[in-house]
N, C-alpha and C positions, 0 to 999 in steps of 0.2 A: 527581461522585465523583472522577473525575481531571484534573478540567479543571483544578484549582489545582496539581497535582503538573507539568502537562504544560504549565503556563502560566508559566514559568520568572519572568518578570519581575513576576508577580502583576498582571496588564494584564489588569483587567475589559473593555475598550476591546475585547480580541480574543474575540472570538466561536467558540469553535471549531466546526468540523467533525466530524459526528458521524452515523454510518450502523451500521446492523444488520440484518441477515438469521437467520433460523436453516435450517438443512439438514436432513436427513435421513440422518445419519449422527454417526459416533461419536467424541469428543472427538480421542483417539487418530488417525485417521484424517483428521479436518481437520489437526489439528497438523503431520501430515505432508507434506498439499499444497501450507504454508504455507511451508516447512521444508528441504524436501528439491529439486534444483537442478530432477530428469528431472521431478521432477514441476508444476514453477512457470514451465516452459517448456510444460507441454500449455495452461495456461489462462491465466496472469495476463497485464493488458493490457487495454486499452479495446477493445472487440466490434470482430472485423475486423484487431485488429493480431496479428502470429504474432513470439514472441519467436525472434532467429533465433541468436542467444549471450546464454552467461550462465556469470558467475563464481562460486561462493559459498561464501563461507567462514563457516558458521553458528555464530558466537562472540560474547561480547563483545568489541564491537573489533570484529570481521569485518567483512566487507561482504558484499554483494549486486552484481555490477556488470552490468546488462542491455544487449541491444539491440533497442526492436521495429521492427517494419517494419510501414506501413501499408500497407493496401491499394492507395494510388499509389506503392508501393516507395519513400519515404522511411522515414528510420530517425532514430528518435528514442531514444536513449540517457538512461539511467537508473543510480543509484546508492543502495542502503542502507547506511549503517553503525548497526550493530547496539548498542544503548548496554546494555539488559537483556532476557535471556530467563531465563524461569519457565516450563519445560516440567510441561503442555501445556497452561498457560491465558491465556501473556502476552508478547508480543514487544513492546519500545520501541526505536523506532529513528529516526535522522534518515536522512530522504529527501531528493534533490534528482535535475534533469537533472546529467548529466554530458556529458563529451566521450568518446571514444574509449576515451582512457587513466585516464578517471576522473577526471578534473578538473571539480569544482562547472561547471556554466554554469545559462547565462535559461534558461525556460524556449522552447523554440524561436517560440512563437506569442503570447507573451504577455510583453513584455519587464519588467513591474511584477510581475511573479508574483515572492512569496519565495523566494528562494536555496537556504533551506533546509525544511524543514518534520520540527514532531515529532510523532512516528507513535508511538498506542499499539493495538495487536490485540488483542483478549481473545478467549479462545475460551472458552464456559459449557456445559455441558454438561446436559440434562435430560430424563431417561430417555436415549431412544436417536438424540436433535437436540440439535443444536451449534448457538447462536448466536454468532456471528463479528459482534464490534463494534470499529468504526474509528472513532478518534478521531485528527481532526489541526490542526495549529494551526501558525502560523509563527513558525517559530526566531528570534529576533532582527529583525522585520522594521522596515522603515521604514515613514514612514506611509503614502506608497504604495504600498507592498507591503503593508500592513495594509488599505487600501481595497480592494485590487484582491482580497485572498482574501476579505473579508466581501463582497463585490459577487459572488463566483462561485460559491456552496454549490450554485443549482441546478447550475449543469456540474458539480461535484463530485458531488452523487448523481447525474446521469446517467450521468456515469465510470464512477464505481464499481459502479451497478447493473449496467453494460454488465460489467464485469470477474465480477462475482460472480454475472451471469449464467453466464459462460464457466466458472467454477468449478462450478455445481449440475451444467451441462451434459457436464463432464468429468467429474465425480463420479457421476453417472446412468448414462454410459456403460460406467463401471469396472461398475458394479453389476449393470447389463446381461448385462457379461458373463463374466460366472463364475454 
């Protein structure tokens, strides 16, 4: 469906990245966790990291600018800029690490990882579950950087399972308690 919209160069060659869960809970309500700054610091992150700052300015144009910290207190920094939002069923944005100040960098562990990467979020709605599908693909890569992201999809669902665990798990809690 969107792999040609999100595959700028029309490069069969890139394979993209592609994960989905659904929740228990209500379009409206993911859209928000996705969305909103107090709430993308209770959960987003790889299982184990705590986001410990975060910028957001949720526009076109805007960014995202994170920091997490792992559990051996390194901090790996992060950036979105936001290209289209279709509230409440569609965020496209480019990702990458950054530095401090926001400036593109490697990824800290992985020096052939794409620079950038295009993110598309869909959140579907049926009855009263949200499935949240990620789609992601690399911005302009080399071919090395084109190897190295078709070589890693399993770390990628691992990632992201880990992250969208911490999402049901924070979602469950809210629900909890009230």
């Amino acid at each position: 469906m969107s792999q040609e919209k999100n595959n700028p160069a029309g490069n069969p060659a890139i394979k993209p990245f592609v994960i989905s869960r659904a929740f228990d809970v209500p379009r409206e309500r993911m859209w928000k966790a996705w969305t909103e700054r107090d709430e993308l610091m209770q959960w987003f992150g790889p299982k184990g990291f705590k986001m410990t700052t975060a910028k957001l300015d949720f526009r076109p144009g805007g960014t995202f600018h994170y920091c997490l910290r792992s559990p051996d207190r390194k901090e790996m920094w992060g950036k979105f800029v936001y290209r289209e939002i279709a509230a409440p069923e569609r965020i496209v944005l480019v990702n990458s690490f950054s530095d401090e100040a926001g400036g593109i960098t490697r990824h800290p562990m992985s020096p052939t990882w794409p620079r950038e990467m295009l993110s598309t979020f869909t959140l579907a709605q049926q009855g009263g579950k949200t499935t949240v599908n990620i789609e992601w693909i690399p911005l302009n890569p080399t071919d090395e950087e084109r190897k190295t992201f078709d070589g890693a999809h399993d770390g990628m669902k691992q990632g992201w399972t880990g992250t969208m665990d911490q999402l049901a798990e924070y979602l469950a809690k809210e629900t909890e308690g009230h």
